[in-house]
LUMLUMSE-438227 format. One line per field, with one value per residue (C-alpha): residue in three letters; y, z, x; residue number from 1. Coordinates in steps of 0.1 Angstrom, whole numbers, plus 5000, padded with zeros to 4 digits. Layout:
BEGIN
resn	ALA;...
north	Y;...
up	Z;...
east	X;...
resi	NUM;...
This chain:
BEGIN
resn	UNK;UNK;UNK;UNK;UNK;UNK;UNK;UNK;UNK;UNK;UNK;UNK;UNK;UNK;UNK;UNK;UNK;UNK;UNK;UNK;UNK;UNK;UNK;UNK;UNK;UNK;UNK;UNK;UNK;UNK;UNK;UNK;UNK;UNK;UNK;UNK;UNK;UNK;UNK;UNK;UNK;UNK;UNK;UNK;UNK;UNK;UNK;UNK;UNK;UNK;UNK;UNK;UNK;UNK;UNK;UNK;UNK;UNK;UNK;UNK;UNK;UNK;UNK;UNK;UNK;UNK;UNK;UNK;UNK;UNK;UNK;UNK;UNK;UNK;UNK;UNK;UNK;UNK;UNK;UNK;UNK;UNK;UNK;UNK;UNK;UNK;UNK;UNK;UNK;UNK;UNK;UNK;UNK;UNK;UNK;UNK;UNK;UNK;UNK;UNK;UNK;UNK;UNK;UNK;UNK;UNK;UNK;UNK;UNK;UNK;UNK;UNK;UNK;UNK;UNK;UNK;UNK;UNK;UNK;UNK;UNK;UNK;UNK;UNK;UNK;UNK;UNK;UNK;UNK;UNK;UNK;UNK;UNK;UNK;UNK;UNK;UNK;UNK;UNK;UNK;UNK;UNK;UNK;UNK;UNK;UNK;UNK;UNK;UNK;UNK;UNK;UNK;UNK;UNK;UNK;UNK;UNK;UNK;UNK;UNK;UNK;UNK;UNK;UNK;UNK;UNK;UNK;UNK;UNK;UNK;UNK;UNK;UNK;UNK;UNK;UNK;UNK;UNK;UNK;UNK;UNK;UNK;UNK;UNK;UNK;UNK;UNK;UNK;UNK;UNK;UNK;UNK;UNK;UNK;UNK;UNK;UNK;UNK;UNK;UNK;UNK;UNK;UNK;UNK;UNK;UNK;UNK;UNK;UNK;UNK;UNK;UNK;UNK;UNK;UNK;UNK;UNK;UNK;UNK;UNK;UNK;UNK;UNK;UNK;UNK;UNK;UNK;UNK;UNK;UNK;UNK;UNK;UNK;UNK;UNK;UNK;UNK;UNK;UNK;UNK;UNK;UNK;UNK;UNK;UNK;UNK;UNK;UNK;UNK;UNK;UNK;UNK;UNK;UNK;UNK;UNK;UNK;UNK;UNK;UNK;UNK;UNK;UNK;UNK;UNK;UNK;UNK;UNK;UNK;UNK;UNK;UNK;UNK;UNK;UNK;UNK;UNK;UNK;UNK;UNK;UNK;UNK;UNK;UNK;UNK;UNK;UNK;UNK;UNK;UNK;UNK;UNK;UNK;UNK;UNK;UNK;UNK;UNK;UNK;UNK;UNK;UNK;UNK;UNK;UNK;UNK;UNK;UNK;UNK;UNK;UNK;UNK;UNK;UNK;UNK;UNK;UNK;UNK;UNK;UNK;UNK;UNK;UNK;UNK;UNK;UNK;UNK;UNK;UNK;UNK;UNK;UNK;UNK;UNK;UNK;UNK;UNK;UNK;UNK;UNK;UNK;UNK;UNK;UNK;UNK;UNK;UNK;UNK;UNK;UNK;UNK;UNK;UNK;UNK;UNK;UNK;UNK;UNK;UNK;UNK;UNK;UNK;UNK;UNK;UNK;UNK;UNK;UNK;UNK;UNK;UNK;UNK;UNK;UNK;UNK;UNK;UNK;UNK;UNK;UNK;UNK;UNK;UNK;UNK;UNK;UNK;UNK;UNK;UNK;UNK;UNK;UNK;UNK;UNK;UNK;UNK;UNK;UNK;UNK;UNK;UNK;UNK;UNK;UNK;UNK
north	4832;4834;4875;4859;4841;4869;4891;4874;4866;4906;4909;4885;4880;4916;4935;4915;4920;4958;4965;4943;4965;4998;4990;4990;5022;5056;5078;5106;5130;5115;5155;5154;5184;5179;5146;5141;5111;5093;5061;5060;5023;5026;5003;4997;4958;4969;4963;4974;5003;5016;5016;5041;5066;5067;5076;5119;5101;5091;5122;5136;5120;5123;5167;5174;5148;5148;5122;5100;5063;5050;5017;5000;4968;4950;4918;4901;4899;4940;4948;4948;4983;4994;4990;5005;5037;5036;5052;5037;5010;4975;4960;4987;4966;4941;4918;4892;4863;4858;4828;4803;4809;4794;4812;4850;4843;4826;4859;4886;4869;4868;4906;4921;4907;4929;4957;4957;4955;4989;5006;5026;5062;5067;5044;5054;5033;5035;5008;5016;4989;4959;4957;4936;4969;4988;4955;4963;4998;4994;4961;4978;5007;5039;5070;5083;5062;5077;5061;5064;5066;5069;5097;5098;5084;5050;5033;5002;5003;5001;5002;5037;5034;5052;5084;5103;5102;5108;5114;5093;5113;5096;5130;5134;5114;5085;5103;5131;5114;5095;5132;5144;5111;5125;5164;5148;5134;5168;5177;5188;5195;5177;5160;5163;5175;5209;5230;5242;5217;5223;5217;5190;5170;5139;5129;5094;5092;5083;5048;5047;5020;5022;5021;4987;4971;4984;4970;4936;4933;4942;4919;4891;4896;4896;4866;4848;4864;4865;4874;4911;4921;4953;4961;4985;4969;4977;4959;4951;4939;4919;4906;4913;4906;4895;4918;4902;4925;4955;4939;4956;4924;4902;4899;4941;4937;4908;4934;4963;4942;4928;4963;4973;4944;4949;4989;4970;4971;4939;4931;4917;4901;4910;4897;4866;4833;4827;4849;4823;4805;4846;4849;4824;4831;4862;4849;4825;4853;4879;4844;4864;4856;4892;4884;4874;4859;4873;4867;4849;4865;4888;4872;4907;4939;4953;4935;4942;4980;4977;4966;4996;5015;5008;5000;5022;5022;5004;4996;4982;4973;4996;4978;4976;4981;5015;5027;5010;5029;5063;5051;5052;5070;5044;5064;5044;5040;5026;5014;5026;5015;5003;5021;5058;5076;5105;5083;5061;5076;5079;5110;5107;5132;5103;5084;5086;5074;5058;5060;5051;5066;5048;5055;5025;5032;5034;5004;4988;5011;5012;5012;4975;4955;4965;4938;4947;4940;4940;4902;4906;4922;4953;4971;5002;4987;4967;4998;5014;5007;4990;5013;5043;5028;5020;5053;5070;5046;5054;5092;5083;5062;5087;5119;5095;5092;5126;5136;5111;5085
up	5059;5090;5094;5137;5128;5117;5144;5177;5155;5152;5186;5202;5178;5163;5200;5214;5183;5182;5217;5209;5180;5204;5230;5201;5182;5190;5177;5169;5136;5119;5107;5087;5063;5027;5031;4997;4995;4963;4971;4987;5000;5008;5023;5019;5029;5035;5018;4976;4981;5004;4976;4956;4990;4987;4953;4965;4987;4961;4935;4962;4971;4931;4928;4960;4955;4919;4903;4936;4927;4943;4950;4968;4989;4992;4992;4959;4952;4954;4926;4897;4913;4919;4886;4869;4891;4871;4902;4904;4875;4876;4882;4911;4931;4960;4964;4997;4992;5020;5014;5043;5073;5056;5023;5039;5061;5034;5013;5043;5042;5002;5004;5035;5018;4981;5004;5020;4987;4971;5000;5003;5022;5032;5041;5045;5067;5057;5078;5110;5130;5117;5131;5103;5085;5111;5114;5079;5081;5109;5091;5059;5070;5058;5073;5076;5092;5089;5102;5125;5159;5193;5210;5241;5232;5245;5211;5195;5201;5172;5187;5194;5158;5136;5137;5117;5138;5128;5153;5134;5139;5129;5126;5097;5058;5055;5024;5040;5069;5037;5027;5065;5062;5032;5047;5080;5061;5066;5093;5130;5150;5179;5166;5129;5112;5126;5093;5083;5060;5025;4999;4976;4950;4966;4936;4919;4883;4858;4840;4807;4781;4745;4731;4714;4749;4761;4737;4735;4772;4768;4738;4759;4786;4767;4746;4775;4793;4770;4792;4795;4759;4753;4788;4810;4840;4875;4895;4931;4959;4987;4997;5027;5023;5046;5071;5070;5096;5065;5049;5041;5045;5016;5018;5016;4981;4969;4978;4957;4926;4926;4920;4896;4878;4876;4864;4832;4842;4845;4875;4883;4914;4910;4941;4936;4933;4972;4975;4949;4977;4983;4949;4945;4971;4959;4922;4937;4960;4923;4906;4875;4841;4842;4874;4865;4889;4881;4909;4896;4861;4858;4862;4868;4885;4846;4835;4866;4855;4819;4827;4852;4821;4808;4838;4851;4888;4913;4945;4976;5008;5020;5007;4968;4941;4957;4953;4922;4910;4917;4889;4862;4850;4869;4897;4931;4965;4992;5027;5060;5097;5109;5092;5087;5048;5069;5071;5043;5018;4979;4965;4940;4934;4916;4950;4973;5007;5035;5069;5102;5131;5162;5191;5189;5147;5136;5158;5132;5142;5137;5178;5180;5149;5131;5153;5161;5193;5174;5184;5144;5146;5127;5131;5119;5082;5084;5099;5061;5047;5012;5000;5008;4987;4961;4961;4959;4928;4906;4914;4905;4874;4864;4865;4841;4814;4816;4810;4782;4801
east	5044;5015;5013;5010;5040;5054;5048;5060;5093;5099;5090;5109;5137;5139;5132;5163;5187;5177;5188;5222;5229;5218;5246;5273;5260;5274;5234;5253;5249;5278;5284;5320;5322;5319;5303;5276;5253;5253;5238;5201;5184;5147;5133;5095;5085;5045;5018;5015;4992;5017;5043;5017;5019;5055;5053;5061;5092;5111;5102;5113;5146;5153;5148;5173;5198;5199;5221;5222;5219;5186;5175;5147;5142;5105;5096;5093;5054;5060;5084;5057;5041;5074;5087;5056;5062;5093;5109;5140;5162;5147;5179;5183;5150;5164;5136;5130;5107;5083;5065;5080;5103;5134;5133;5127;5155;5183;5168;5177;5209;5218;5204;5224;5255;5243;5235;5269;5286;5267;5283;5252;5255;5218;5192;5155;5136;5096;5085;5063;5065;5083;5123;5134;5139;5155;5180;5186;5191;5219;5236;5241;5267;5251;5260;5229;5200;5165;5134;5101;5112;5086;5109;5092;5061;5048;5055;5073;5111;5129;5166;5184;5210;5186;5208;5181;5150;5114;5085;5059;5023;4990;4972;4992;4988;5013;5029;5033;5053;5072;5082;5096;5120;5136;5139;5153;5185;5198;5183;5201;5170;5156;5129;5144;5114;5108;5091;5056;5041;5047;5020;5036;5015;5010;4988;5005;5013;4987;5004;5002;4983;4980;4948;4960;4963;4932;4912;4932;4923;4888;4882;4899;4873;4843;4853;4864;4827;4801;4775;4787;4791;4777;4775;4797;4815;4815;4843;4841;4870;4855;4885;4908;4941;4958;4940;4908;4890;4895;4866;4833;4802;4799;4767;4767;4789;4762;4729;4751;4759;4727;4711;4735;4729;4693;4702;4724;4754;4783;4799;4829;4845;4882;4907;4935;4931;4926;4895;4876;4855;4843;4838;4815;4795;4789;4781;4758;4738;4735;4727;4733;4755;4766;4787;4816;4848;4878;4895;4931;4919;4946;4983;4998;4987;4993;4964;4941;4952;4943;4907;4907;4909;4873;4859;4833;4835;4858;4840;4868;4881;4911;4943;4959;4934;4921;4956;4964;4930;4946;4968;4943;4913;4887;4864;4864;4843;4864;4856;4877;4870;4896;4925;4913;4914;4931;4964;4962;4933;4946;4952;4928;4899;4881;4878;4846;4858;4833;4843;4827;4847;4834;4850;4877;4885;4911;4924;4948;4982;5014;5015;5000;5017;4982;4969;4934;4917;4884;4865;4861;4827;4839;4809;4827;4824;4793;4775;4783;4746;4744;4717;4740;4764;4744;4729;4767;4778;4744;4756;4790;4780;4753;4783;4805;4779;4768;4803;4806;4824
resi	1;2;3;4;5;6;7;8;9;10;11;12;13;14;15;16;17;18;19;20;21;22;23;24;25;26;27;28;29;30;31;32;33;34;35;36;37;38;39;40;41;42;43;44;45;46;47;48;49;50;51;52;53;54;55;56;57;58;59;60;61;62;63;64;65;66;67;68;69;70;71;72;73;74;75;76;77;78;79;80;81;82;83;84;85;86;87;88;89;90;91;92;93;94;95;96;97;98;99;100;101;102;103;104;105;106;107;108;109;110;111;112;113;114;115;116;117;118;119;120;121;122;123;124;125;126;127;128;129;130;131;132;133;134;135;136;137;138;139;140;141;142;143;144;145;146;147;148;149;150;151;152;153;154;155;156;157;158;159;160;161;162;163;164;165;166;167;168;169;170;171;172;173;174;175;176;177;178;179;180;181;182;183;184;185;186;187;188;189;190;191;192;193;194;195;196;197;198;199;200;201;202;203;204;205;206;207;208;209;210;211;212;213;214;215;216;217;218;219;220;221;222;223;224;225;226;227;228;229;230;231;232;233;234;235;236;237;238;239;240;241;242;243;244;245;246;247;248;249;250;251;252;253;254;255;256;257;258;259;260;261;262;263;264;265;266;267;268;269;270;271;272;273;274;275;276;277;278;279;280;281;282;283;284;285;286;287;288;289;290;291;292;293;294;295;296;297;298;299;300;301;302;303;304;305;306;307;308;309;310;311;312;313;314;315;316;317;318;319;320;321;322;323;324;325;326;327;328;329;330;331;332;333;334;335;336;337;338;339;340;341;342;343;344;345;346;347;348;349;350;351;352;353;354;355;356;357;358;359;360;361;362;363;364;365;366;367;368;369;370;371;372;373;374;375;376;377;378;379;380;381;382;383;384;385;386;387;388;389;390;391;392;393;394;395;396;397;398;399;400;401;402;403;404;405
């Protein structure tokens, strides 16, 4: 579904039904004594990375409601990430398909109606900006309705029912934010999150392989590659997403595996099967056997993970693979300009981050839909040299085999 499309349908469609549902809810604290919550619905319909920065929430959620029931809501092409956090039951995942108009909305339908039946008692509302979630949050009958709110700040109107309001605060990391939704559930200040910030490990999991898959996947790879047998591999992300303006130059990436070919190394273009025309570009500019497209290579973010495990170095736009990197063992460069590492950087000690603060970065906010009024000459990324990147990833590389890596 168009992400344009998208938007002017929440802010039409989901401004006008918010302020419906406002008129007909009481916001009060819904206080009655003795009342315990036993059934938690978070809902996180962002992006996959984002999944990985909410990883503290629900680790959260699970040490002071212990024994609560907990399930989650995404869209569909979310759930592997999800389920290989190991958060929450598989069966305990309620899943929307977004891929046309007609199918996300016969989906919001089938899933309200599960939703209503669970009989949930708390809903946790991670979304930002998008209303669909807060629609949710007030159709499902919890008690307790937490979610970002503006207060009094110029921000995107969500509708008055979330009875569990959080100020959201770009000065502070999005997983920290994820963690003052879960301490305002029993909250009764004004804003709800009034407490001195504690220092929680925000660090993800590290997902476990077993040597067997490991080196299944990297036999598949250099039988199906041959050009890069014997040499260690370097993966790069070009690609955008579906926030295109994220994107460090391609010709940048094609300068950087160029000279890392020339140092011995393999490269590969990782990304899915719609960033092939990208891919090939690239190929073509290195004009090398040992760079390899594997964009659509991996049917599963599994597999993309498993070759994360011998891979040397990571290099990538913001969005899902730097995250999904956190998970694993792989060292990463990652580019920021118009969303800032400060809010959305992985906890990762293995990740170098570039950022470019100009004087209009970050402009991709939870205050404008994350619709940037950049003309699309993101100079904030593509005034991130190659040959300071390069220069960082031989220092990165160089530290791995002097440890033995």
């Amino acid at each position: 579904m168009d992400i344009n499309f998208q938007r002017k349908v929440d802010r039409y469609v989901g401004a006008f039904i918010c302020r419906i549902f406002s008129l007909f809810c009481c916001k009060s604290k819904d206080e009655d004594d003795g009342f315990q919550a036993k059934k938690f619905l978070v809902i996180l319909l962002s992006e996959m990375g984002s999944i990985v920065l909410a990883y503290p929430m629900f680790q959260q959620i699970k040490k002071r409601y212990p024994g609560a029931e907990l399930y989650g809501l995404l869209f569909e092409k979310n759930t592997e990430i999800l389920t290989l956090l190991d958060v929450t039951q598989p069966e305990k995942i309620l899943t929307i398909r977004d891929t046309s108009f007609g199918v996300f909305a016969i989906d919001c339908l089938r899933t309200l109606n599960q939703i209503r039946k669970l009989k949930v008692d708390v809903v946790i509302d991670c979304e930002l900006f998008a209303r669909i979630s807060s629609i949710f949050s007030f159709i499902s009958g919890a008690k307790i309705r937490v979610g970002f709110h503006p207060h009094t700040q110029e921000g995107l109107y969500r509708g008055s029912f979330i009875n569990r309001p959080v100020l959201f605060n770009p000065y502070h990391h999005i997983s920290r934010q994820f963690l003052n939704l879960v301490a305002a559930i029993d909250s009764i200040s004004t804003p709800t999150v009034k407490r001195s910030l504690e220092h929680n490990n925000l660090k993800p999991p590290a997902i476990k392989f077993t040597p067997a898959e490991i080196e299944v996947m990297q036999a598949k790879l250099q039988n199906d590659f041959k050009a890069i047998a014997g040499k260690k591999l370097i993966l790069i992300y070009p690609g955008g997403g579906i926030l295109p303006i994220r994107a460090w130059p391609r010709n940048y990436y094609s300068q950087v595996a160029a000279e890392l070919i020339k140092k011995g190394y393999a490269v590969g273009v990782v990304g899915l099967a719609e960033d092939k025309a990208l891919a090939a570009a690239i190929l073509s500019d290195c004009n090398h056997p040992a760079c390899i497209d594997l964009t659509g290579y991996t049917r599963t973010i599994r597999e993309l993970m498993l070759i994360f495990q011998f891979a040397v170095l990571l290099i990538t736009n913001d969005g899902g693979p730097g995250q999904f990197a956190a998970l694993t063992p792989v060292p990463t460069i990652i580019f920021y300009g118009p969303e800032t590492p400060d809010l959305y950087g992985p906890a990762d000690d293995r990740a170098t981050l570039f950022y470019n603060p100009l004087p209009c970065s970050p402009c991709l906010t939870a205050y404008n839909h994350r619709n940037s009024p950049c003309d699309g000459n993101n100079l904030c990324l593509k005034q991130i040299p190659p040959q300071q990147v390069l220069k960082k990833a031989l220092e990165i590389l160089e530290e791995g085999q002097t440890a033995g890596g």
